[in-house]
Structures are given as structure tokens and as C-alpha cells.
N, C-alpha and C positions, 0 to 999 in steps of 0.2 A: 791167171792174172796177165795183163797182154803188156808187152814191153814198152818203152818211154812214155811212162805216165805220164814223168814232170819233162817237157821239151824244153822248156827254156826259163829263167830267172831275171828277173831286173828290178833293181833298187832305184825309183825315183823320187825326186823333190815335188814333190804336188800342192804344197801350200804356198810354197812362192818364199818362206822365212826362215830355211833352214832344217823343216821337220821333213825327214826322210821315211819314205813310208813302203813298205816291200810288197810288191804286188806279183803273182806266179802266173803265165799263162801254160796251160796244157791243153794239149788237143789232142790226148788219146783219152779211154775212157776210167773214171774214176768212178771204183765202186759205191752203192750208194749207202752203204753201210760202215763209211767211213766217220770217226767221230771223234772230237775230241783229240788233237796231232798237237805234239810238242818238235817243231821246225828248228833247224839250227842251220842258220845264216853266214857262210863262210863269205867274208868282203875285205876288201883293202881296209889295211890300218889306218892309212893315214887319213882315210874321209869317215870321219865323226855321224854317226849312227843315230839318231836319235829317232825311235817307234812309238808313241802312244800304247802303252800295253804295260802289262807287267812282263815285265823279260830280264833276263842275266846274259850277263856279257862276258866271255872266257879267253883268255889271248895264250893259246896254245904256244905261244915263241916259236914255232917250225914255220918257217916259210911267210913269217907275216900274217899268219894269217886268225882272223878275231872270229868269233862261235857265236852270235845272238842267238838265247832262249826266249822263244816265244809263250806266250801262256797257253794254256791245253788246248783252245779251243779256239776256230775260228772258221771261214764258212766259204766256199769252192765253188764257183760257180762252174755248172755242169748245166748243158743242152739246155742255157738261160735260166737253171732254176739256179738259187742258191739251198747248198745244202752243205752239213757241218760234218767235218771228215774226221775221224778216227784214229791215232797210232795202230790201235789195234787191229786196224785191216789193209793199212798202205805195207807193201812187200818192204823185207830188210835191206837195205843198200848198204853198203861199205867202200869205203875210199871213193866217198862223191863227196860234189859241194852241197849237194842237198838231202838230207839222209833222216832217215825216220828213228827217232828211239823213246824211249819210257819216259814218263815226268817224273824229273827227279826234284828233291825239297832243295830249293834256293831262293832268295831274298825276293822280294818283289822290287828290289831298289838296291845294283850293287855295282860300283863300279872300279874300272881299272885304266889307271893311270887317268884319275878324276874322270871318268866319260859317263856321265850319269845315263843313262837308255832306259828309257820306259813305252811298252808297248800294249795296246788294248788287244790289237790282234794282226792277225795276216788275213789279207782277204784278194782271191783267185777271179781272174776276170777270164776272159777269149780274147779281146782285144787290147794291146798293148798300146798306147801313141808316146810317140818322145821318150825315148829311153834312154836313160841316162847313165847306167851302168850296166855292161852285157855280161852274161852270168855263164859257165860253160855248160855246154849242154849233157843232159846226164841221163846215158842208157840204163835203164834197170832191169835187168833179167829174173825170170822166174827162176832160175837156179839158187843164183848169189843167195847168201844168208848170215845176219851176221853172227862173225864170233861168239863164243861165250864172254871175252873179255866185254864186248861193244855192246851185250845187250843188257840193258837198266831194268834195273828189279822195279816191278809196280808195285806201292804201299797200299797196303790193305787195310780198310776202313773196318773195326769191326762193329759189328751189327747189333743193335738191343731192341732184343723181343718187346714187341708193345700191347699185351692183352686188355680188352677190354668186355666188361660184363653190366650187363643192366638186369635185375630181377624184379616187374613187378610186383609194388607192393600190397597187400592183402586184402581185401575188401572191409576187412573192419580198422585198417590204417585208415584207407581213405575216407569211409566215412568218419571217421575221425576229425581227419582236415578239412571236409567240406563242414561237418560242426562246431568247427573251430573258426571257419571264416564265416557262415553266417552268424553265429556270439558273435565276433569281432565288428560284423553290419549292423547287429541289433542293436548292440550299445553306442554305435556312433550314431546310428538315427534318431536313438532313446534322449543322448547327452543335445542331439542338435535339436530337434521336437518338442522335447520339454524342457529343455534352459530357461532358466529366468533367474531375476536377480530381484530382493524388496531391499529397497534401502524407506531406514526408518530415519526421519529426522529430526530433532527436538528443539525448535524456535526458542532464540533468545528471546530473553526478559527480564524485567528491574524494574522496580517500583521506585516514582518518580517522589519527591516530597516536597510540596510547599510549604512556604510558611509565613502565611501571610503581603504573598507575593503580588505585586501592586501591575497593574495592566489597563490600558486605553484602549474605547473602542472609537473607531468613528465611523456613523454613519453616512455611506454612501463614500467613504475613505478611499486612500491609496492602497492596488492591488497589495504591498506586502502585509499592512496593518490587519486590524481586527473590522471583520463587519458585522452590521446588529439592524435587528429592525426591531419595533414597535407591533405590539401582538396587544389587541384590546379583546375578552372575551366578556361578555355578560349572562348570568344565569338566574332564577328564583326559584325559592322552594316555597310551600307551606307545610309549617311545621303544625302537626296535631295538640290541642292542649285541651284542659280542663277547669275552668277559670273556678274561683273561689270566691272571688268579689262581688258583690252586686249593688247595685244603684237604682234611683227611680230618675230618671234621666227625660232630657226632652231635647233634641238639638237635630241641627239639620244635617243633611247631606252635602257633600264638599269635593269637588273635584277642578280639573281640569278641561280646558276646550281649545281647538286650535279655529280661530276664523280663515274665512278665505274669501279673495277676492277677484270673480272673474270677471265685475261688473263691468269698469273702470281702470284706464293707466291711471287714473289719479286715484292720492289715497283716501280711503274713509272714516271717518274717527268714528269712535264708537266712545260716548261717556260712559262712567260707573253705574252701577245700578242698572242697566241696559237690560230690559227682559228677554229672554232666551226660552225657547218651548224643545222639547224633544217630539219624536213622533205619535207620543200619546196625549201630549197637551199637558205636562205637566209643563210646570214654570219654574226656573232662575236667573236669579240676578248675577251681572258680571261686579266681580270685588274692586276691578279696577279702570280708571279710563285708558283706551289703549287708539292706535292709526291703523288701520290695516292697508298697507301698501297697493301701489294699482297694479295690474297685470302686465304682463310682456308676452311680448310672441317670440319664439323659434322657427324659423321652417315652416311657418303659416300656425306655426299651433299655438294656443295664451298658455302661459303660465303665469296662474294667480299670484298674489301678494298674498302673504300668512302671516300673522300672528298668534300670539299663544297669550291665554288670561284663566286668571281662577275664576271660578262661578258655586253660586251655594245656593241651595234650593230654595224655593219660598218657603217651603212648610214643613216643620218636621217631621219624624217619622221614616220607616225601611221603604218606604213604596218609593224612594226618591234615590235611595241607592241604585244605580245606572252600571253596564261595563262597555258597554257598546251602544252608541244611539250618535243622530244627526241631530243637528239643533242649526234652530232658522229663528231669524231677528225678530220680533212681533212687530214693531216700528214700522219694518218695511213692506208690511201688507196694503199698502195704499200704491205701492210700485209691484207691481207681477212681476216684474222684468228684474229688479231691483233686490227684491224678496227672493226670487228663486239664483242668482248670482251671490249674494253675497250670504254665506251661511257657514254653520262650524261643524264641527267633528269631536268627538272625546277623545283626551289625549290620554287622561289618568282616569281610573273607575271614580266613580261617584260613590262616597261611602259615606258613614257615619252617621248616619241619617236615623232617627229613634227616638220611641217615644213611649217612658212605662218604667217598668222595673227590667235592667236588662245589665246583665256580667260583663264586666269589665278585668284588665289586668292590674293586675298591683303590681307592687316594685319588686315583691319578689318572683312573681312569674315574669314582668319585665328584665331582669336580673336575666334568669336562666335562660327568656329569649335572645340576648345578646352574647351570652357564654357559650350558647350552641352556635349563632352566629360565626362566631372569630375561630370556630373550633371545627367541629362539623363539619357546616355546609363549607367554611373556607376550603378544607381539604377535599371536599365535594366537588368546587368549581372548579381546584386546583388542578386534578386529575383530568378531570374533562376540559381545561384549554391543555395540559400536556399535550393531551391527544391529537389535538388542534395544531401544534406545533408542524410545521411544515420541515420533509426530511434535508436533512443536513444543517440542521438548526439545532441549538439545544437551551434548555429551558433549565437551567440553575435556579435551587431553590435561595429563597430570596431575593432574588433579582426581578422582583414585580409588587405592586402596589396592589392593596383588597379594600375597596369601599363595598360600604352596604349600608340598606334600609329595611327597617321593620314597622310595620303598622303596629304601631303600641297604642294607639288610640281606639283601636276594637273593641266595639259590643257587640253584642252577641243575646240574645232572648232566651238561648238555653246554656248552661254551663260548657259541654262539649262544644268548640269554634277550631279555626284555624287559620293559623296567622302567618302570614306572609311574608316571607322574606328574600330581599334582591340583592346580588350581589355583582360585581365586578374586579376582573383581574386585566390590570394594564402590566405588562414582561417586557423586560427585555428579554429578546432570542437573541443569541450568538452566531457567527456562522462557526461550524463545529472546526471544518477542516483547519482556519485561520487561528481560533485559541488551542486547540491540539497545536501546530506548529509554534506557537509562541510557548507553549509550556514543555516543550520539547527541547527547542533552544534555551530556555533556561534553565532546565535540568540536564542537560548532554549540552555545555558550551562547544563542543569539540566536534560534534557530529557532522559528518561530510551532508553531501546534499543529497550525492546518490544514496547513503543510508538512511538518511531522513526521510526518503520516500517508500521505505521500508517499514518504518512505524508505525504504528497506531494505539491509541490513547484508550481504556477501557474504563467505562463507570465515571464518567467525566462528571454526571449529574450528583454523585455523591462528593464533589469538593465542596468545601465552604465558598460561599460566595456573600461580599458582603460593599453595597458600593458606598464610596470614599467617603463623601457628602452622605451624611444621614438622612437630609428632608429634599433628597433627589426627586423629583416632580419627574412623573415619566408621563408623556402624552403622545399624542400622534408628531407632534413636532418638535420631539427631542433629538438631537443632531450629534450628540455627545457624549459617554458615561465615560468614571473613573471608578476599578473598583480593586480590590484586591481577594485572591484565590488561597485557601487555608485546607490541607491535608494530604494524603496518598493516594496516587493514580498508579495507576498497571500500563506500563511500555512492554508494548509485545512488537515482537519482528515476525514480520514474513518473509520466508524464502522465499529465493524464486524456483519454486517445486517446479514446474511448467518445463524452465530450462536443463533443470538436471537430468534427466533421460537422454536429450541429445548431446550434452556433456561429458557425462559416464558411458557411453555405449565404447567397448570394447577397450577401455581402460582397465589394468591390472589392476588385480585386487590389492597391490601395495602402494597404487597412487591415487585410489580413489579418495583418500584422506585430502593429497592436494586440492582435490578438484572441490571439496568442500571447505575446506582452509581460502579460499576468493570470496565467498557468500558471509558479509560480516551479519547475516541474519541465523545462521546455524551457531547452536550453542553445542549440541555433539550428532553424531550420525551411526548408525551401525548399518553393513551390508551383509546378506544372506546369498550365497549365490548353489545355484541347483544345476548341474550335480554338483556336491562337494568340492571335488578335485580341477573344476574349472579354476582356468589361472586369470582369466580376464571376465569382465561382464558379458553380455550379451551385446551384440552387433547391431540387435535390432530394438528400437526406442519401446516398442511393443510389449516386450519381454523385461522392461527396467518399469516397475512400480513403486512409486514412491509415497509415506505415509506419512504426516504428519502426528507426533506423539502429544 
């Protein structure tokens, strides 16, 4: 170990505020397995010490003179490196100012006569500038060594064994665990794959009662009222019979004819008795004097004047009975021009016409012709203009007028005939949606709007319908009816099914009652969700199926 390790010591101020910081220069060589050195700073009392560090302060009372402990460790700069020096290998000195000894246990904070000192550490340079307190210089020799009283016992740390072991665990462990986490895969793919949820829902309903409840309709009305139109259907039947009667009869055939006129703007009178030929030359007289108006034009085109007149055949007898034929004036065969313009048409068959012993009806197969009439065929015609009804309209029974006509003046040459019967139904239609909402608001005074547009009316054609005015004349130009409505109708609600999926999606199963508790159309709900132990619905609207019960 080569002599004057430490050449020389100086304590200067380097911050400029009073923090005194100890710095060593040496210039001989300092082993490099020095480590870890606990320094004691012998300095004048009377200039206040303060090191960054953890250090103790000891005031010996000989000579004035104060002992700073430094903390074990701090770093020497040697041949520009810095490196960290050691008690354990700096030589023993004895009666220096700078001397090496053991870390002993003392406060990190202790002071005497109040001088608080705290130190991070000591750190060794080669170059010194501005010294601010000279330090003696201190030979150390390879010989010197300290005392047994001077040298400090080092505490010993004791040591705990730290073993550690891993074993491999077995191949049927492991496969264990790897059968464990795929089950733990396959049921979360099973729970997320197959999820789904039914909710079942059960539509409120109440049955509405009239009673006799009195309602306006106006046709062609204001949007909130009732609207109605006029429905005319006409139909005929021929009823099969077997007449019982007979007579020796003689009488002519009797129909109807319409004239026209494309001769002439001016009109043409025709007097009574005017003979009339069909296209086989048979002859009839007209019953009565009539004008047949002059023509007009369109668009370049005439439209004749028409009239309409009964006509009866000249001669008795069936050959006169007609259903179909043209008829032209005899009169006007001296005008070509005249003759082929002005001529008629059959409006009604030509019948009755006979001549001999030929069956007739009596009053009592007249009787049972009118009984079937008002009965029968009425529910005949009635069915078939229902049909007729155009949608969104509805056709209340009673709410329409039934005329009819029957040829009761048939003969017939053989008992078996068949008698003819015509009929008509003039209705009032409703429009459905507008008496639905009035019999709604009468029956649920209370109903909001938005629930009102939830309802709907069932078997609406089974109320009584009965209008106000008994001898109500229904035509094409009726503008008006008053009637009133008698019985039980069926108010059903519709959810709004459509919306509940994106509703319910990934709602608990303890609030999905909420989400059906808003829909004043739900009367109860039940939800089903797969797997069992799911807490919410499903996420996806896909997976939420909704049924109507």
C-alpha cells in the first residue's frame, strides 16, 4: 500500500447559501477495491458544517475539535474514473485528521449543540479551486495500525437461505387443464351461438257495448266526422214453378221501347197508336203520344234525343212475345232518310202475349212468389252487393233499401214456367276507419290519441244498425243519414311487436317487465331466455323473437 494516499483535505462552500460540502484531493494511488468508507471530518467548531448526506456529528471537547460521520459510501475519483472506495481496504491511520474506521449504528439526524448535519455523501476530485479551508496534510504509513481500542466492530447481517423448487406437473394433470379450458370455450361459444330469448305477448282487450247509441254521418263531411257513400246494386233471378191455374185466355203482348232521334235538332212527336214493326214485320201500336227530342253534337259527333213509350202488339198470341228486336216507324217509309234516323229499341221484353187455354198464377202461388222474394233472393242480392262493397267500407245490415218486381201476370202453355224476379239494394257504406273511431271514443271517453291508434274494432257488421228516420229515402243524392248503433263489439290492441326487439336487446331479465309496462297495448308478457342462467337478453335484435298469444 504506497504512502500519502490522502495529500491533502478542504472543506468548501459551493452553493454560494451556506451548504458546505467536503471534497478530498489525492494524488497518490487509491486502490480499486476500495468500497463503501465511513470518513470522519475533524474541522473547527466554530464554522457550522452542514453536508447533504446522512452523517453524525461527535464533539470530542479535546482541542475543539467536531468528528463528521459520513454515510458508508461515496465515490473517488481516480485516473478520471470515478469509483466507490471501501473502509475495508483503505490502510488504518491513527492520530490523523483523516482516518479510516468501521460503520457504526448512529442516527441519520443528530445533533449537538442544535447543529443539524446531513450528508449524501463525500465525493474526491484531482482538482481543487478556491479553498476555503486548508486541512493538514496526513502521511499514512504501511506500518501504522490501529489500536484494538480505535478499531469498530462491523455488524453482521444475517443471512436467510432462499430455496426454490418447480416440479413439473404430470401429463394426465395437464391434460386435465387443457380439458378444462376447452369446456370452459365450448360453453361460452354454446351460451354466445345459441342465445336467444321468446318473449310471448298477450294483446289487451274489452269488449265495447252500445246501446242504442245515436251517430251522424255526412257525406263528403269534415275530415274528423263520419263518411258514407251510396252503393246501388241490382240483380234478377228466375224462380222455377208449377202453376196449377189455367185459363182460356186471349190477350196481347206488352212491352216497352225506347225511340231515338238522329234525324233532326228539332223534336218529333210521335201520336198514340203510332205503328211500330220489328225486324220480322210484326206490328205495334204505341199506348201513348210522346216528342222525341232533336239531337246534339259533341266533338263532331250527334247524340240523339230518346224517349221511352209502352207499345202492345196488334194481335194476340206468343209469336209477339219479343226480348231483343229494333223497331222502325211504318209512317216514315215515304222519307229513307227519315225512316232509317228515327227508330227504337226494346227497353223491357215483350211478354204476355196468348192465345188458348194457357196456366196462369193464383194468389197463392203469387203469395209464395213474394215470400221467397223478401226472403231468399233478398239475402241473395244482399250477399252479393256485400261483396261489392269497396275495402274500407262497411255495409251494416239494415242500413239499405230492397225493392223488387215480379212478373205475376205470366202464362205459360205448359204448367212447368219460370218466373222472374228483379231486385235492388240501395246501402248506405260507412267508411270503417271513421265509425271505428267514433265508437271508440264513446266507449273509452279517456283514451289518448297515441293509444287510439292502437285499436281496432272486430265484427263491426254484427251491431244493430237502425237509421233514425224510419222512411229514410236512400238515393244517389243523399248527403246525410242519422242512425243509431245497438250491441257488443271486440276492442283489441296491437303492440308494437316490430319495436320490442330493439327495445329489449341486452336488458335484464328483472327490467324487461319495465320495458313492457310503456306499451298500454300489452295486457301480460312472459320471457324465455336460453341458456337459462343468462342475466340479460340477447344483444342482438336477431336473437329476440316475439309472439303474439
Amino acid at each position: 500500500m504506497p504512502k500519502n494516499i490522502l495529500q491533502d483535505m478542504r472543506v468548501r462552500d459551493r452553493s454560494g447559501a451556506g451548504e458546505t460540502v467536503i471534497t478530498i484531493t489525492r494524488k497518490d494511488y487509491v486502490p480499486r477495491e476500495s468500497r463503501q468508507e465511513v470518513i470522519e471530518v475533524i474541522d473547527d467548531p466554530v464554522q457550522d458544517i452542514e453536508i447533504p448526506g446522512e452523517i453524525d456529528v461527535e464533539d470530542s471537547g479535546e482541542n475543539n475539535i467536531r468528528r463528521v460521520h459520513t454515510v458508508p459510501s461515496r465515490s473517488v475519483a481516480v485516473d478520471d474514473e470515478e469509483e466507490e472506495i471501501s473502509g475495508e481496504d483503505l490502510p488504518p491511520v491513527k492520530n490523523r485528521l483523516l482516518r479510516s474506521i468501521l460503520p457504526r449504528p448512529h442516527s441519520s439526524r443528530q445533533s449537538t449543540g442544535g447543529l443539524p448535519v446531513v450528508a449524501q455523501g463525500i465525493r474526491a476530485t484531482h482538482d481543487m479551486k478556491r479553498p476555503v479551508v486548508e486541512a493538514v496534510e496526513a502521511n499514512v504509513s504501511e506500518d501504522e495500525e490501529l489500536t484494538d481500542t480505535e478499531e469498530p466492530s462491523k455488524p453482521t447481517i444475517p443471512r436467510i437461505p432462499f430455496t426454490f423448487s418447480f416440479k413439473m406437473p404430470s401429463r394426465k394433470v395437464l391434460l386435465g387443464i387443457l380439458a378444462s379450458l376447452v369446456l370452459i370455450l365450448f360453453v361460452y361459444w354454446l351460451t354466445t351461438f345459441f342465445e336467444k330469448a321468446i318473449v310471448t305477448i298477450v294483446p289487451k282487450n274489452k269488449v265495447l257495448t252500445m246501446d242504442r247509441q245515436q251517430f251522424s254521418a255526412l257525406r263528403d263531411g269534415p275530415a274528423q266526422g263520419i263518411d258514407f257513400e251510396v252503393m246501388i246494386f241490382s240483380d234478377k233471378e228466375t224462380k222455377n214453378m208449377t202453376l196449377t191455374n189455367s185459363e182460356n185466355m186471349s190477350t196481347k203482348a206488352r212491352g216497352e221501347i225506347t225511340f231515338y232521334n238522329e234525324y233532326s235538332t228539332k223534336p218529333q212527336g210521335i201520336v198514340a197508336g203510332t205503328y211500330v214493326a220489328d225486324g220480322s214485320g210484326k206490328a205495334y201500336r204505341t199506348d201513348a203520344q210522346v216528342s222525341i227530342p232533336g239531337y246534339t253534337t259533341r266533338n263532331g259527333s250527334v247524340i240523339p234525343g230518346q224517349v221511352t213509350v209502352k207499345i202492345t202488339s196488334f194481335l194476340p198470341g206468343e209469336a209477339y212475345n219479343k226480348t231483343t228486336n229494333t223497331f222502325t216507324i211504318t209512317s216514315f217509309k215515304k222519307d229513307p232518310i227519315k225512316f232509317k234516323k228515327i227508330y227504337g229499341k226494346l227497353k223491357t221484353p215483350l211478354s204476355g202475349g196468348v192465345e188458348g187455354l194457357v196456366y196462369v198464377l193464383s194468389d197463392a202461388e203469387k203469395a209464395t212468389v213474394n215470400a221467397y222474394t223478401q226472403t231468399t233472393f233478398k239475402n241473395t242480392i244482399l250477399k252479393k252487393a256485400l261483396a261489392q262493397v269497396p275495402e274500407g267500407y262497411v255495409l251494416f245490415p239494415n242500413a239499405f233499401d230492397f225493392t223488387s218486381t215480379t212478373n205475376e201476370n205470366i202464362t205459360s202453355k205448359t204448367p212447368t214456367t219460370g218466373v222472374v224476379i228483379s231486385g235492388t239494394i240501395s246501402a248506405v257504406i260507412l267508411k270503417e276507419k271513421d265509425i271505428a273511431t267514433a265508437l271508440i271514443k264513446r266507449g273509452l271517453p279517456k283514451v289518448s290519441a297515441s293509444e287510439l291508434s292502437q285499436i281496432s274494432l272486430t265484427d263491426l257488421s254484427k251491431l244493430e244498425f237502425a237509421f233514425v228516420n224510419h222512411n229514410q229515402a236512400i238515393a244517389k243524392n243523399t248527403v246525410s243519414v242519422t242512425f243509431t248503433l245497438s250491441g257488443p263489439v271486440q276492442a283489441l290492441w296491437a303492440p308494437m311487436v316490430t319495436q320490442l326487439p330493439e327495445r329489449l336487446k341486452g336488458v335484464l331479465k328483472d327490467k324487461v317487465f319495465t320495458v313492457f309496462s310503456t306499451d298500454p297495448g300489452i295486457a301480460s308478457a312472459s320471457v324465455k331466455i336460453f341458456p337459462p342462467w343468462q342475466s340479460h337478453l340477447p344483444y342482438s335484435t336477431n336473437k329476440i323473437k316475439v309472439e303474439i298469444k
